[in-house]
C-alpha positions as CSV (number, residue, x, y, z in Angstrom):
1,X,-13.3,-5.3,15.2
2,X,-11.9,-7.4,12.4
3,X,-13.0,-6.7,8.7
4,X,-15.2,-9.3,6.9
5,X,-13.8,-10.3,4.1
6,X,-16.4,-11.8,1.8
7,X,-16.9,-15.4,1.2
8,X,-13.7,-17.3,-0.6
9,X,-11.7,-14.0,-1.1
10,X,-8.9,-15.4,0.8
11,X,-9.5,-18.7,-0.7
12,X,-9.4,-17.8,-3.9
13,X,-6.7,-15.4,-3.2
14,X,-4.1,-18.5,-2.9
15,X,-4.7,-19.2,-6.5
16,X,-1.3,-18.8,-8.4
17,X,-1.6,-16.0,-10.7
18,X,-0.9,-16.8,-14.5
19,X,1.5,-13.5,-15.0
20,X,4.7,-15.6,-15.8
21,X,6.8,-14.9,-12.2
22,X,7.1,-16.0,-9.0
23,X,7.4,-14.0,-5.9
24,X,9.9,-14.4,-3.2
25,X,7.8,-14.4,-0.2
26,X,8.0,-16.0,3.4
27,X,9.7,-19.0,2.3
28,X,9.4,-18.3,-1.0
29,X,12.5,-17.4,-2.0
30,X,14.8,-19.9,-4.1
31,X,18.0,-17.4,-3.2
32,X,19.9,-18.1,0.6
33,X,19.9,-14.6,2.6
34,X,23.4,-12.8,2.5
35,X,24.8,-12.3,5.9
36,X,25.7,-9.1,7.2
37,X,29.0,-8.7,6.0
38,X,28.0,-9.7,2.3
39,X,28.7,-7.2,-0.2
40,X,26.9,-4.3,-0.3
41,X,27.8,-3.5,-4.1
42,X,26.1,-6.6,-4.9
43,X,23.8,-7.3,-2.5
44,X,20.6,-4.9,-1.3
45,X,20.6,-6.2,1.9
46,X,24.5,-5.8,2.6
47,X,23.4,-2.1,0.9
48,X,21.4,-1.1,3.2
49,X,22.9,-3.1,6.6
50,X,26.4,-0.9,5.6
51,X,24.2,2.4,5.1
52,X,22.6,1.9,8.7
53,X,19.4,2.9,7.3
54,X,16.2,1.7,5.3
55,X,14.7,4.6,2.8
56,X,11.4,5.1,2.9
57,X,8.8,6.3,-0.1
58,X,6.0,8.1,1.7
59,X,3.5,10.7,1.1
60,X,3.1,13.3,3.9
61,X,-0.7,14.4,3.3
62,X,-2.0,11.2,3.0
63,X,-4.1,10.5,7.1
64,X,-4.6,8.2,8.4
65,X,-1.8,6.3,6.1
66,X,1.1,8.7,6.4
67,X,1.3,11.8,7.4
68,X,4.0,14.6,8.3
69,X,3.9,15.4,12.0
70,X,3.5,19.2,12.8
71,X,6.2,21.0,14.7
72,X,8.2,17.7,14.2
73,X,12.3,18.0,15.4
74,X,14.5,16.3,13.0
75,X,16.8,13.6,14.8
76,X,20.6,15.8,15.8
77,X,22.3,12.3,15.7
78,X,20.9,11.1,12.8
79,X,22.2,9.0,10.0
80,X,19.4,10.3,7.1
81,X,20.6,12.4,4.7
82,X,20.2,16.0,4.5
83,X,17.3,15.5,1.7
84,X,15.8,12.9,3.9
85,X,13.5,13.0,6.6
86,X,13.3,11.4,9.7
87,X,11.4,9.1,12.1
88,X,9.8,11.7,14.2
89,X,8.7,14.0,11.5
90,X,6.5,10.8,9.8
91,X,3.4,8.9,11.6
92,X,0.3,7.6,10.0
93,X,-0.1,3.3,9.9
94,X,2.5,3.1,6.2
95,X,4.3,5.3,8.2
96,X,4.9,3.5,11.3
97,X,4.9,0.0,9.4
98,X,8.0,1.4,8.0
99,X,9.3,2.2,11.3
100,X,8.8,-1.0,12.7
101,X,10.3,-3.0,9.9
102,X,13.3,-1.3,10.0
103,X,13.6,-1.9,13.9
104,X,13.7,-5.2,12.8
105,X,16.4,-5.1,10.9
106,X,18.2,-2.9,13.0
107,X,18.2,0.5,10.7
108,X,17.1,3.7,11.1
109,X,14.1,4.6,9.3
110,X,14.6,7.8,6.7
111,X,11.6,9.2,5.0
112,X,11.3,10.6,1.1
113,X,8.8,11.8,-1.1
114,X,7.9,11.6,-4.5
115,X,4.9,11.3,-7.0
116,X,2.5,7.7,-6.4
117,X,3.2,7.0,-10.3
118,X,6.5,7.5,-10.0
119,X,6.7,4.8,-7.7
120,X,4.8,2.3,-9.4
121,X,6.6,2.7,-12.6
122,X,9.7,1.5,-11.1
123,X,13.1,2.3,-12.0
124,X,13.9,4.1,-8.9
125,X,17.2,5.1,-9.4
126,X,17.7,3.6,-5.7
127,X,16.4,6.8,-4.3
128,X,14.4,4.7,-1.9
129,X,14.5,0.9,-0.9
130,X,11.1,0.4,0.1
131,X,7.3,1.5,-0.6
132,X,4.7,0.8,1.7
133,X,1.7,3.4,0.5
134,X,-1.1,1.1,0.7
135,X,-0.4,-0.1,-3.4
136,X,-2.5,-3.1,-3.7
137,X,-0.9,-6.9,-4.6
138,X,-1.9,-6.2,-8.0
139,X,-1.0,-7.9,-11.4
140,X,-0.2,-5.8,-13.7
141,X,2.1,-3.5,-11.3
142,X,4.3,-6.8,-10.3
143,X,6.2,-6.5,-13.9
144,X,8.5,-3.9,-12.6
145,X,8.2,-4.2,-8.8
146,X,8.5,-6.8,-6.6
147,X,5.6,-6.9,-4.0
148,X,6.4,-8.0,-0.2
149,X,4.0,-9.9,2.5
150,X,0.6,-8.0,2.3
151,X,0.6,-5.9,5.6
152,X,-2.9,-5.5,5.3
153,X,-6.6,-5.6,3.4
154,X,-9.1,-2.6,2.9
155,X,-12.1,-2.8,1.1
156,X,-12.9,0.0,-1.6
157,X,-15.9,2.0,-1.2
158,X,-17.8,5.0,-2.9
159,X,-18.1,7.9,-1.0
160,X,-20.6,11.0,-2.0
161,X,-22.1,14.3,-0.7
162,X,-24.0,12.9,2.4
163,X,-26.8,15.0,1.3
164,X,-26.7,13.4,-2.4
165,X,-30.1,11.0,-2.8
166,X,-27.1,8.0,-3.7
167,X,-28.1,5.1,-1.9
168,X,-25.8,2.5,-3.6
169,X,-23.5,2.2,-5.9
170,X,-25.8,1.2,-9.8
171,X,-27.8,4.8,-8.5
172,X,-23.9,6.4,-9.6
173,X,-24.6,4.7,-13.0
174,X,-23.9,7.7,-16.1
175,X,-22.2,10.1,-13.1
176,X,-19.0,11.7,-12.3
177,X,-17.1,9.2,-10.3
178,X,-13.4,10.2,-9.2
179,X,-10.2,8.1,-8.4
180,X,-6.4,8.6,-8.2
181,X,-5.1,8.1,-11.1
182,X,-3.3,5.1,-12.3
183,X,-4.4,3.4,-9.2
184,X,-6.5,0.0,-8.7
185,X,-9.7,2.5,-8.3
186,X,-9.0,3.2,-11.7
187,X,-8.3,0.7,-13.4
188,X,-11.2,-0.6,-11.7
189,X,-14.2,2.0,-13.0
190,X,-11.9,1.2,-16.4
191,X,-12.7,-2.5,-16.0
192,X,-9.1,-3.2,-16.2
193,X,-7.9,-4.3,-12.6
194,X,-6.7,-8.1,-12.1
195,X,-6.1,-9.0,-8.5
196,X,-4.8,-12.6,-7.8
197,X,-7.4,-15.3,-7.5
198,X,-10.4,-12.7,-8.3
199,X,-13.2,-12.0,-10.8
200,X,-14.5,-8.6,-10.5
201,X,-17.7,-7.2,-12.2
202,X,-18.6,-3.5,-12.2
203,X,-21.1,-2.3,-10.0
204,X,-21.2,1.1,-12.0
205,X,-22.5,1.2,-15.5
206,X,-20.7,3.9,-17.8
207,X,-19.0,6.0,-15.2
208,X,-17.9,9.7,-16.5
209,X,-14.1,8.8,-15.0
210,X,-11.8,12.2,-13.4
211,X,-8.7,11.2,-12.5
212,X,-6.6,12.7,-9.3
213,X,-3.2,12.8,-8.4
214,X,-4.5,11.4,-5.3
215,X,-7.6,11.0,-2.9
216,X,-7.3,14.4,-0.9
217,X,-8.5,16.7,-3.8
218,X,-10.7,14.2,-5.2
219,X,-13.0,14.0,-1.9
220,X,-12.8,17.4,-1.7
221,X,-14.0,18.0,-5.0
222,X,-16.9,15.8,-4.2
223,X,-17.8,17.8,-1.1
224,X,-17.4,20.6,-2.7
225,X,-20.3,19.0,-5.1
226,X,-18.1,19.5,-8.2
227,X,-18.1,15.5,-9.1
228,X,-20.8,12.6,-8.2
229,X,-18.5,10.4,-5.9
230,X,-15.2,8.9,-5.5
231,X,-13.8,5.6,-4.8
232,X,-11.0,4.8,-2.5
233,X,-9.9,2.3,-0.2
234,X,-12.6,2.6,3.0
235,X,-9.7,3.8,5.6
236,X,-9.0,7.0,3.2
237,X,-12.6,7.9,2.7
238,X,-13.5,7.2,6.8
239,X,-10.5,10.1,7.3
240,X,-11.9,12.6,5.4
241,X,-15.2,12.2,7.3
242,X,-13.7,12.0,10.4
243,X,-11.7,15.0,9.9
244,X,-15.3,16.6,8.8
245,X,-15.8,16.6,5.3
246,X,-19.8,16.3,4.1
247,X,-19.9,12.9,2.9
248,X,-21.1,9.5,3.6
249,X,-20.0,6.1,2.2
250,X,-22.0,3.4,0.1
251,X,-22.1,0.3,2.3
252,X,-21.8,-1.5,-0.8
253,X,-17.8,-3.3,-1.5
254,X,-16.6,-2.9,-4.8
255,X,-13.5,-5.1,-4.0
256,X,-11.1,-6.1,-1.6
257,X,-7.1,-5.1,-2.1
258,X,-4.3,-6.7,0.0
259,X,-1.8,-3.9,0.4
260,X,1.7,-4.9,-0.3
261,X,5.3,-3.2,0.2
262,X,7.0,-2.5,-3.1
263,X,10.4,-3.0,-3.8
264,X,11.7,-2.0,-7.1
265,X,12.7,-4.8,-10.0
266,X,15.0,-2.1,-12.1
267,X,17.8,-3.0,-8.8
268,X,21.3,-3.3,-9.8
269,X,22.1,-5.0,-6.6
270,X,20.4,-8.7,-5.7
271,X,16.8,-8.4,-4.3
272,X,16.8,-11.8,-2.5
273,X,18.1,-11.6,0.8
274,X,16.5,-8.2,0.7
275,X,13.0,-9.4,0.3
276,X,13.5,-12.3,2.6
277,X,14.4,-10.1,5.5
278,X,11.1,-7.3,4.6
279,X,9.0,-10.6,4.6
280,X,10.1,-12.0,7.8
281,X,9.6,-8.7,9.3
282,X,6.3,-8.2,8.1
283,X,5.5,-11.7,8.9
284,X,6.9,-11.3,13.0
285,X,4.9,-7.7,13.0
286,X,1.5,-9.8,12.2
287,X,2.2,-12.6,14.1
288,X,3.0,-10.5,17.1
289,X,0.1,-8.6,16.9
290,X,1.8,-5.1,16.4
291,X,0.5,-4.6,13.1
292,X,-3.0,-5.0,14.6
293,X,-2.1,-2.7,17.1
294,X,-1.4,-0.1,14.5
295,X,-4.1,-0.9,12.4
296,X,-6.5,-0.3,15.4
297,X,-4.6,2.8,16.4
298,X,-4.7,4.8,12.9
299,X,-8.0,2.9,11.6
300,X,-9.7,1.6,14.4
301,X,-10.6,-1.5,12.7
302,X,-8.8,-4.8,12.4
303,X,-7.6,-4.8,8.7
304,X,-4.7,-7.2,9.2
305,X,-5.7,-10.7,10.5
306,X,-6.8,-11.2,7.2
307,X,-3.5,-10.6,5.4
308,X,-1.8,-12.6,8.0
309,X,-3.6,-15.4,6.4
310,X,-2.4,-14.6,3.0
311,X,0.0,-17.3,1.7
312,X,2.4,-14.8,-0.8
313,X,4.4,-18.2,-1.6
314,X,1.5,-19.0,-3.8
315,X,1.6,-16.2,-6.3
316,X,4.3,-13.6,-7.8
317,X,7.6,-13.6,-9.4
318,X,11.1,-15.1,-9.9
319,X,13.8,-13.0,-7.8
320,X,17.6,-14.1,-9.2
């Protein structure tokens, strides 16, 4: 099954977006790639081809997205560090897309963890080299990261008590509506979210906003019947059902994200070659069809044909 995406979303998605940058993407990069013996002092690329491994951001209680595995063996022969975890102890669809990528570039995937809005602050002290936790491509984020080849696009839904009489999403109007906080769901109930190429209008008239560190406790707490609803990208919400929390979603959209990888913009080292290489990746993992694959595997729906499509040449930011 592949997702709908609604009428000129991806259209209007190729729009350049007015935010003063311009993103390296496929081909968008004005910077040549460093080979493999550049210097990896310098370079991010040469950084991480010396190292032998790519470093992962992830969150381990986040299903269907990531996810620690249970009775998991940490790799003898690794090359992770101690603090570090490693590929068999991760799964979940930003999980494996991690793993993937760095098969591409012939590393060894090593897992960390640390809080969401410490990621999408920036300024990550190079504890990690890439983030792919379902952020969105979203504009007011790209001032201090850099955002890779969408990997792929959810829609955001309300989800309630599936005994609550809500039937779409103006009956939520006045109520208790959770998200995670500083994310797109957010700013969205804020009326603050920009996404390339979109207008958004609110669906929800004076929402009473509670904010969550992330999803988990928030559709709990609306199971529980202590807030009205939440809203969350469709795949987060689906889980919680499927693992058999009470609740049923709004069929109503509120918006569409494109998820992106992040890679941070405080770097010391040059980004270019860096970003080139994640891109290509991403781009040979859609094109091959393994990044369906996963997608049907984790979601069991299609959510990446339509990022395929997205042309990340066409929006984003300068990278020296």
């Amino acid at each position: 099954m592949t997702v709908r995406v609604p009428q000129g979303l991806l259209g209007r998605a190729l729009v350049a977006v007015a935010i003063g940058v311009v993103l390296a993407g496929c081909g968008g990069s004005t910077a040549s790639p460093a080979s493999a013996n550049g210097d990896p002092t310098k370079d991010k690329l040469a950084q991480v081809e010396a190292r032998g491994t790519l470093v992962l951001w992830t969150d381990p209680d986040y299903a269907p997205q990531s996810m620690a595995v249970k009775g998991a063996t940490r790799l003898a022969s690794t090359k992770c560090a101690p603090n570090q975890m490693t590929a068999p102890e991760m799964t979940g669809y930003d999980a494996e897309t991690g793993k993937l990528v760095a098969a591409e570039l012939g590393l060894e995937p090593c897992f960390v963890t640390a809080p969401w809005d410490q990621v999408i602050a920036g300024n990550w002290g190079d504890q990690w080299d890439v983030a792919w936790g379902s952020g969105a491509l979203e504009a007011s984020r790209m001032g201090a990261l850099y955002v890779t080849q969408p990997y792929y696009t959810t829609p955001a839904n309300f989800f309630v008590l599936a005994s609550s009489p809500y039937q779409k999403p103006s009956d939520l109007d006045g109520k208790q509506i959770g998200a995670c906080s500083g994310c797109t769901h957010q700013q969205y109930l804020q009326g603050t979210l920009a996404l390339p190429g979109e207008s958004l209008s609110p669906l929800v008239a004076n929402p009473k906003l509670v904010t969550y560190a992330s999803e988990i406790p928030g559709l709990a707490d609306v199971a529980a019947g202590k807030i009205d609803a939440f809203l969350c990208s469709q795949p987060v919400g689906a889980g919680a059902i499927k693992s058999g929390s009470p609740l049923r979603m709004l069929d109503q959209v509120a918006f569409y994200t494109y998820k992106t990888g992040y890679v941070d913009r405080g770097l010391t080292l040059s980004p270019a070659a860096f970003l080139d290489k994640i891109n290509g990746a991403i781009h040979d993992l859609e094109t091959n069809g393994k990044l369906k694959a996963l997608s049907i595997q984790f979601f069991g729906i299609d959510f990446v044909t339509a990022a395929a499509t997205f042309d990340l040449a066409s929006v984003g930011q300068k990278v020296p």
